[in-house]
C-alpha atoms as a printed R data frame, in Angstrom:
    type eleno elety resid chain resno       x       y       z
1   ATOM     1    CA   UNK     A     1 -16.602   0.948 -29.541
2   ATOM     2    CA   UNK     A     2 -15.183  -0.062 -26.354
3   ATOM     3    CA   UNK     A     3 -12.047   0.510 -25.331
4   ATOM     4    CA   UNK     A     4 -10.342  -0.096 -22.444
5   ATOM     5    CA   UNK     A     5  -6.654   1.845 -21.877
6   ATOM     6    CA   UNK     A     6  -3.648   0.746 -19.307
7   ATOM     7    CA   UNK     A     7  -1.218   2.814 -17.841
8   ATOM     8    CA   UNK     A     8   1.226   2.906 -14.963
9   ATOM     9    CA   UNK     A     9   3.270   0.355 -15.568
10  ATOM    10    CA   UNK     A    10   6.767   0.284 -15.209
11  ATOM    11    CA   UNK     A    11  10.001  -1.443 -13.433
12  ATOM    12    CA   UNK     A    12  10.128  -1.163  -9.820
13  ATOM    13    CA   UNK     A    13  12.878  -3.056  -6.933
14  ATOM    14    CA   UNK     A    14  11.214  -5.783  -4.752
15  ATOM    15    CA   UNK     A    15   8.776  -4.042  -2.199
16  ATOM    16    CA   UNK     A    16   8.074  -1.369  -4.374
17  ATOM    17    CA   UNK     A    17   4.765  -0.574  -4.968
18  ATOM    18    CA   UNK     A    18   2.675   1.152  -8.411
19  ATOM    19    CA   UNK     A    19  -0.514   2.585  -9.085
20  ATOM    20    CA   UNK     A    20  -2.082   1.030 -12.452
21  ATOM    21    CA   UNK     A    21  -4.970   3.157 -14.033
22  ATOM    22    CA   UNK     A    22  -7.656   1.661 -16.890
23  ATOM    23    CA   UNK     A    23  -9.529   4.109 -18.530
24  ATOM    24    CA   UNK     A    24 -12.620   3.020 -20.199
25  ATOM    25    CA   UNK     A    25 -15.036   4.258 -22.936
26  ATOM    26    CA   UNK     A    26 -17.644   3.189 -25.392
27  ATOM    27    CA   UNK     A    27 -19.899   1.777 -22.624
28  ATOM    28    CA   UNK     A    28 -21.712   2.597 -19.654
29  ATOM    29    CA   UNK     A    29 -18.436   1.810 -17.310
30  ATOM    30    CA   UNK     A    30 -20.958   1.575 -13.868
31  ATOM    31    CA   UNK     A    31 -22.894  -0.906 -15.306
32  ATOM    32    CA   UNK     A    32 -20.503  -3.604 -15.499
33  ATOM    33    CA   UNK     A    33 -18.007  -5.779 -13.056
34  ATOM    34    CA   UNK     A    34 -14.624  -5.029 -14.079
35  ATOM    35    CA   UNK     A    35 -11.010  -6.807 -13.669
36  ATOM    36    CA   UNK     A    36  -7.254  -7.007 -13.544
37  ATOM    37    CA   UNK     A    37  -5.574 -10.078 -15.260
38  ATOM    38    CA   UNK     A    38  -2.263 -10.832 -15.751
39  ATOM    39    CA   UNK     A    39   0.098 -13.102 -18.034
40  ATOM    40    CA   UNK     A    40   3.494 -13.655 -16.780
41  ATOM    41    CA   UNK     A    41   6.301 -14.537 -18.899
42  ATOM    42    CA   UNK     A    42   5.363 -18.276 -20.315
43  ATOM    43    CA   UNK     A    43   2.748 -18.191 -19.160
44  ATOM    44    CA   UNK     A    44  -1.309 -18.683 -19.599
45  ATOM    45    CA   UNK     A    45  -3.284 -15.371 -18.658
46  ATOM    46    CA   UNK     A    46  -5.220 -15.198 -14.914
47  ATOM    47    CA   UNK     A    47  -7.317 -12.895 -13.039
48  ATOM    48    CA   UNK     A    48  -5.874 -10.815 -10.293
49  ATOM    49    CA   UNK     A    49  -9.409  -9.221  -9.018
50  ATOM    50    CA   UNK     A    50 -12.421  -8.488  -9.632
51  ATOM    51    CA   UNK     A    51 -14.788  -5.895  -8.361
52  ATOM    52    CA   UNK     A    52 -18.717  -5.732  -8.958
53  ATOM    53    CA   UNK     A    53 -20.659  -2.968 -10.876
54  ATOM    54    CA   UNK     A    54 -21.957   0.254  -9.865
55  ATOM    55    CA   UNK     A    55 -21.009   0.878  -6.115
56  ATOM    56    CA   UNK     A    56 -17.474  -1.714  -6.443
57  ATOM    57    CA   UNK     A    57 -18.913  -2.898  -2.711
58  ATOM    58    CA   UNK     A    58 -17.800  -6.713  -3.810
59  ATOM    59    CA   UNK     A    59 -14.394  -7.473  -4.477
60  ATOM    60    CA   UNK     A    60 -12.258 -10.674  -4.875
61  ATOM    61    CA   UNK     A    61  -8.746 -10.937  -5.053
62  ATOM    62    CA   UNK     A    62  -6.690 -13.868  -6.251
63  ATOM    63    CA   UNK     A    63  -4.575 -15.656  -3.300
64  ATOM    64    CA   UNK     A    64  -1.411 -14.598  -4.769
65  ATOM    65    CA   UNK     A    65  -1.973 -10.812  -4.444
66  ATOM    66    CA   UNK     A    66  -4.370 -10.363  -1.629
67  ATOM    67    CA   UNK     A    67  -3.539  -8.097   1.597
68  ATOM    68    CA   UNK     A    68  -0.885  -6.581  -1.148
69  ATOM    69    CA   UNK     A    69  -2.934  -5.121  -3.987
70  ATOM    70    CA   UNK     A    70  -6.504  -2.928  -3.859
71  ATOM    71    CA   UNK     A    71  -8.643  -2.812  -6.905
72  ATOM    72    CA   UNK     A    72 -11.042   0.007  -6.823
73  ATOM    73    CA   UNK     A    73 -13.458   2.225  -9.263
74  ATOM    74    CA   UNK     A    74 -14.414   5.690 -10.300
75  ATOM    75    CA   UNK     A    75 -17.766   5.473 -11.879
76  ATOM    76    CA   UNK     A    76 -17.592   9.129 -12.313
77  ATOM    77    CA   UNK     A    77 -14.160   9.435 -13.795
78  ATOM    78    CA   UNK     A    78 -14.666   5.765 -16.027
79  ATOM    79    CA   UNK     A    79 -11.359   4.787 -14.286
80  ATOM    80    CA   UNK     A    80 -10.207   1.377 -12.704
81  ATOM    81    CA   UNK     A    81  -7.399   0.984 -10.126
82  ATOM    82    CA   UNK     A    82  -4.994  -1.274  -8.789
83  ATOM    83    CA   UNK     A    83  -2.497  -0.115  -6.168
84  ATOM    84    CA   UNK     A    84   0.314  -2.804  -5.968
85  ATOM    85    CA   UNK     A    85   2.322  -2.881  -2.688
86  ATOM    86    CA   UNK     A    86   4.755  -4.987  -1.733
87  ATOM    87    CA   UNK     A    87   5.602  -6.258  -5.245
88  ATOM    88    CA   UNK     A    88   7.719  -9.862  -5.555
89  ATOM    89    CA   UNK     A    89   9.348 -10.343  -8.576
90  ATOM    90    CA   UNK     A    90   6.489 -13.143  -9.362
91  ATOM    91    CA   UNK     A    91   4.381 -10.168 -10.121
92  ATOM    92    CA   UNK     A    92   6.235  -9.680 -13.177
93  ATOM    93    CA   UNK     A    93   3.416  -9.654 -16.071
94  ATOM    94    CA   UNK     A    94   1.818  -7.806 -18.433
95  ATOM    95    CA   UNK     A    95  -1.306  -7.096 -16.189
96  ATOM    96    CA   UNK     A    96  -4.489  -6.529 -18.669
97  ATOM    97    CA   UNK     A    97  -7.527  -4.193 -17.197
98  ATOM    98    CA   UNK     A    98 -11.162  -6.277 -18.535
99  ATOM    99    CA   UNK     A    99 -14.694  -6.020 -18.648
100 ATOM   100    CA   UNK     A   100 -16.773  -9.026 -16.782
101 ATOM   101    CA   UNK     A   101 -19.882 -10.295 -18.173
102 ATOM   102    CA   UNK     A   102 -20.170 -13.207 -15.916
103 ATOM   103    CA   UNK     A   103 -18.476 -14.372 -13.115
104 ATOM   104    CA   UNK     A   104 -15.213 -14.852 -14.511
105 ATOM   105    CA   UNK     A   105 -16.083 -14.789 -17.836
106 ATOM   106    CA   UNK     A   106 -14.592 -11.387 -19.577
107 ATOM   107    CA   UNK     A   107 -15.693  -9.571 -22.739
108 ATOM   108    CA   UNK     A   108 -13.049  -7.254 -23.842
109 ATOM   109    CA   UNK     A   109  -9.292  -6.647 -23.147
110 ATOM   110    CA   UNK     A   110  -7.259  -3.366 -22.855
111 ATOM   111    CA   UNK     A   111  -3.805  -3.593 -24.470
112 ATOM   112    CA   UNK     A   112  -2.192  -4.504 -21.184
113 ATOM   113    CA   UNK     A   113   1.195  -2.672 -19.144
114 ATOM   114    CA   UNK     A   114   4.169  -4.353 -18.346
115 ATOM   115    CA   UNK     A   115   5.368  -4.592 -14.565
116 ATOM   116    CA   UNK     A   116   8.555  -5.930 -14.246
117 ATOM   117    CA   UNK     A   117  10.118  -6.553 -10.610
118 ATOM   118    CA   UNK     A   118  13.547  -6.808 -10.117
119 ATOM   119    CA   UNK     A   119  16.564  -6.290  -7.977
């Protein structure tokens, strides 16, 4: 089945920066666009970025996050990134790695990891 597992979270200062890691299995992980979403406290879930099958040459980021975060993929290793630097405590959410069907339309969830910035 698939399954789709978070780590790296954690609780950083403002500026800080963490590395999240999604390992995937039960699929054929270069065949399919993948994404980070997050839900902040209260609040509805959204999509961070997004970055396209096999070579990961087209990414998207959302307004909030881009020029600070980097989504990337290891087809080999069935791994998704996302390097957060220069985290604001609005980044606080449980951020959720997913698998893309469509554009912007996602299949399956990973349990999510909590990032919590704070002074």
């Amino acid at each position: 089945q698939v399954q789709l597992v978070e780590s790296g979270g954690g609780s950083v200062r403002p500026g800080g920066s963490l590395r999240l890691s999604c390992t995937a299995s039960g699929f054929t992980f270069g065949s399919y666009g993948l994404a980070w979403a997050c839900r902040p406290p209260g609040k509805e879930s959204e999509w961070v970025s997004i970055i396209n099958a096999g070579a990961g040459d087209i990414i998207v980021y959302h307004d909030s996050v881009r020029g600070r975060f980097t989504i990337s993929r290891d087809n080999a290793r069935n791994t998704l990134y996302l390097e957060m630097n220069s985290l604001k405590p609005e980044d606080t959410a449980v951020y959720y790695c997913v698998r893309e069907v469509n554009w912007l339309t996602f299949d399956y969830w990973g349990q999510g990891t909590q990032v919590y910035v704070s002074s």
